[in-house]
C-alpha distance (Angstrom), angle and dihedral (degrees) to the residues before:
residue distance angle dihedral
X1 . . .
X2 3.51 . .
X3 3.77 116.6 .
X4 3.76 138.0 -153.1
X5 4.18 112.9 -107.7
X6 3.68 120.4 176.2
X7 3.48 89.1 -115.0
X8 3.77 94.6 84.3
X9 3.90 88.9 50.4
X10 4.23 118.5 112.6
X11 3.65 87.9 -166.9
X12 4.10 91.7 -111.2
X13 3.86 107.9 122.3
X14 3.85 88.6 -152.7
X15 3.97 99.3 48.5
X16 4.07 94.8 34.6
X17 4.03 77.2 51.8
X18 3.56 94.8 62.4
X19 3.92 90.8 35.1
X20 3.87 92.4 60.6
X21 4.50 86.1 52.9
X22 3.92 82.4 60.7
X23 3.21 90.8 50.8
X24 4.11 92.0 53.5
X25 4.21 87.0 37.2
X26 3.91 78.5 63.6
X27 3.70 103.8 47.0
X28 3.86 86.3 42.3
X29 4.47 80.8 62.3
X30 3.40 94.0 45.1
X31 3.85 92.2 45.3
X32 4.41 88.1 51.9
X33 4.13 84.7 46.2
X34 3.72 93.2 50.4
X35 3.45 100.2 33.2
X36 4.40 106.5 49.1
X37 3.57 95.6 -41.2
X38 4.16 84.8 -128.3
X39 3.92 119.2 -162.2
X40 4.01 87.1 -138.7
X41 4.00 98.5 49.3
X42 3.51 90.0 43.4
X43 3.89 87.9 55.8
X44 3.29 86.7 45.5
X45 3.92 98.8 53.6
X46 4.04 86.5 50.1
X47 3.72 98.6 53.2
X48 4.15 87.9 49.3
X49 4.49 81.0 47.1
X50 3.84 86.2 50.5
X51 3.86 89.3 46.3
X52 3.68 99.0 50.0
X53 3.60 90.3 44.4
X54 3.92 98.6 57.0
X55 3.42 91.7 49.2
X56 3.83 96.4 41.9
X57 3.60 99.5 46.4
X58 3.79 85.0 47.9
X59 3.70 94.5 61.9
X60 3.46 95.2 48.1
X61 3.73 98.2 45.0
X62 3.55 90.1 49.6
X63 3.22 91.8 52.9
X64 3.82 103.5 53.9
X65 3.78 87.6 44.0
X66 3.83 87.7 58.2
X67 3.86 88.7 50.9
X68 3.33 99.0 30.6
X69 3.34 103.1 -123.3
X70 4.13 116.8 -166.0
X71 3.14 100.1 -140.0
X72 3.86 103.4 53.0
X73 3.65 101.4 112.1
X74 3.97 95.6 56.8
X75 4.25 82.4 52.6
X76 3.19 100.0 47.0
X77 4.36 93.5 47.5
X78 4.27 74.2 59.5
X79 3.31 90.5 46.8
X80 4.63 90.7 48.6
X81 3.88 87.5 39.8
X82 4.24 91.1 54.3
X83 3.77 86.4 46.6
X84 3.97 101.7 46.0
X85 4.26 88.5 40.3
X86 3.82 84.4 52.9
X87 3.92 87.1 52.5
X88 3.65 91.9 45.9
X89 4.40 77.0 57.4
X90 3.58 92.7 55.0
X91 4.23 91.2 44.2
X92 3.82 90.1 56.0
X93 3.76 96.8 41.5
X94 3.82 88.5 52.4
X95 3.92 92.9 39.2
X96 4.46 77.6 59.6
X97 4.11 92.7 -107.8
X98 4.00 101.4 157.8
X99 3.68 90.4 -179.9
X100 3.52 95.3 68.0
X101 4.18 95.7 87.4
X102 3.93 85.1 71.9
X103 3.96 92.0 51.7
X104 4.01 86.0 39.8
X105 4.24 92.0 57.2
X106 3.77 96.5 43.1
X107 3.59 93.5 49.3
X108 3.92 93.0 51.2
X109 3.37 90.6 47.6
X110 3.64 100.1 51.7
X111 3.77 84.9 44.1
X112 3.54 96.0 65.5
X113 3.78 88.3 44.1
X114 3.52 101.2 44.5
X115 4.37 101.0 36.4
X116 3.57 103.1 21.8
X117 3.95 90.6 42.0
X118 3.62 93.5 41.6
X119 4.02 119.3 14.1
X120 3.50 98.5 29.0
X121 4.07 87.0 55.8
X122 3.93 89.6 60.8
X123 3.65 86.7 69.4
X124 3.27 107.8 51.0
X125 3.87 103.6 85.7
X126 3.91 91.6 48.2
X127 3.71 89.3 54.0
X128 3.86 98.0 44.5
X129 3.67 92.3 50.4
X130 3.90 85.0 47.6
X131 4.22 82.0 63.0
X132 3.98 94.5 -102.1
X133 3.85 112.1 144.4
């Protein structure tokens, strides 16, 4: 399973919040892979991914318009390319592509690594001086 580590933390209760339910939306693939690797749980995992990531990508984009934040339009493209690969998820699954889970864990891994690690980061001095803790 994939665990929480502070390292992933931008020091913003409500975003590192809605970090850590990636982190279980993850663990909940790797648990369907592991476990029977089931077409419908699968689907089921990636409609809860597409969930979180509406909502999460909303608070942060509404955030960094509220602050205006300069480099919002390179986040948010992350933000549209996460949504249309998840979509590209859902195609495959439907389409009756089992091997997709694999592909689906990697990519949520190096996610977290690559935009929470490294994107997300950018923003945290705009939205600290903006009074976000």
């Amino acid at each position: 399973m994939f665990e929480w580590d502070d390292k992933f933390s931008v020091g913003i209760s409500i975003i590192d919040e809605e970090h850590k339910k990636l982190i279980g939306i993850i663990n909940k693939a790797i648990y369907v892979k592991e476990q029977s690797d089931n077409k419908k749980e699968l689907h089921e995992v990636l409609e809860e991914m597409t969930k979180y990531a509406q909502g999460h990508f909303k608070t942060e984009e509404n955030y960094m318009r509220e602050f205006n934040y300069p480099e919002y339009k390179y986040h948010s493209k992350e933000h549209s390319d996460f949504f249309n690969k998840t979509l590209a998820y859902f195609d495959r699954i439907v389409e009756g592509d089992y091997r997709v889970s694999n592909e689906l864990i990697e990519f949520l891994k190096q996610w977290i690594v690559h935009h929470i690690q490294e994107t997300d980061r950018k923003y945290i001095s705009c939205f600290k001086e903006h009074g976000l803790k």
